[in-house]
N, C-alpha and C positions, 0 to 999 in steps of 0.2 A: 609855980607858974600857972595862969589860969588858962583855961579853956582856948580863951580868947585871945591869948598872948600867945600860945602853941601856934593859933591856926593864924594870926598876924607872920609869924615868925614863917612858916610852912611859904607864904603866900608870898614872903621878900624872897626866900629860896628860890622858889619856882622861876619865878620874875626875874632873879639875876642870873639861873642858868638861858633861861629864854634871849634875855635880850645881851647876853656875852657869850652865849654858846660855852661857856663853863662852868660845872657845876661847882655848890659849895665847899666842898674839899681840896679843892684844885686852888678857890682864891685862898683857902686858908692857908695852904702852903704860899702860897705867893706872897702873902703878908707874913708868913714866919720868915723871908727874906729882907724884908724891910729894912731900910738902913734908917730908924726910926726909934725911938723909945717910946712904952706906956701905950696905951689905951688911945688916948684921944691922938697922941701923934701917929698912927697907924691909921684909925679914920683918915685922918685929913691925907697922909700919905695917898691911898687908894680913892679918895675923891681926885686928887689934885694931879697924880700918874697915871690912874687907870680910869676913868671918867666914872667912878660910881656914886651911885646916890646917897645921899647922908643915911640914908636906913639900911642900903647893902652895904656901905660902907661899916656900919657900927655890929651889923649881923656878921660879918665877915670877923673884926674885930672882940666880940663877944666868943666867937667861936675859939678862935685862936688861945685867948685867953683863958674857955674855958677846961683848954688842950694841953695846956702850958702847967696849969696844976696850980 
């Protein structure tokens, strides 16, 4: 991962504890409750229930999966 992709990634963090008062751990568990399958149905799950934006959404999502193993 580049530089640039770290401090993109850092920068969606920041922004969705800011503007949901919950930090990234906290949605990652909430998307490990998803009654959802796969990657992209867990984005849309969290845009569509939790009002997140398609980049917190996929960060949130990333996460999870990269949690998952």
């Amino acid at each position: 991962m580049s530089d640039r992709h770290r401090r993109k990634r850092a920068t969606i963090a920041a922004n969705l504890e800011a503007q949901t008062g919950r930090p990234l751990a906290e949605w990652v568990a909430i998307a490990g409750q998803a009654p959802v399958e796969g990657f992209m149905g867990t984005v849309d799950w969290l845009k569509a229930h939790h009002g997140l934006s398609h980049f917190q959404a996929r960060l949130v999502a990333e996460q999870r999966r990269d949690a998952a193993g």
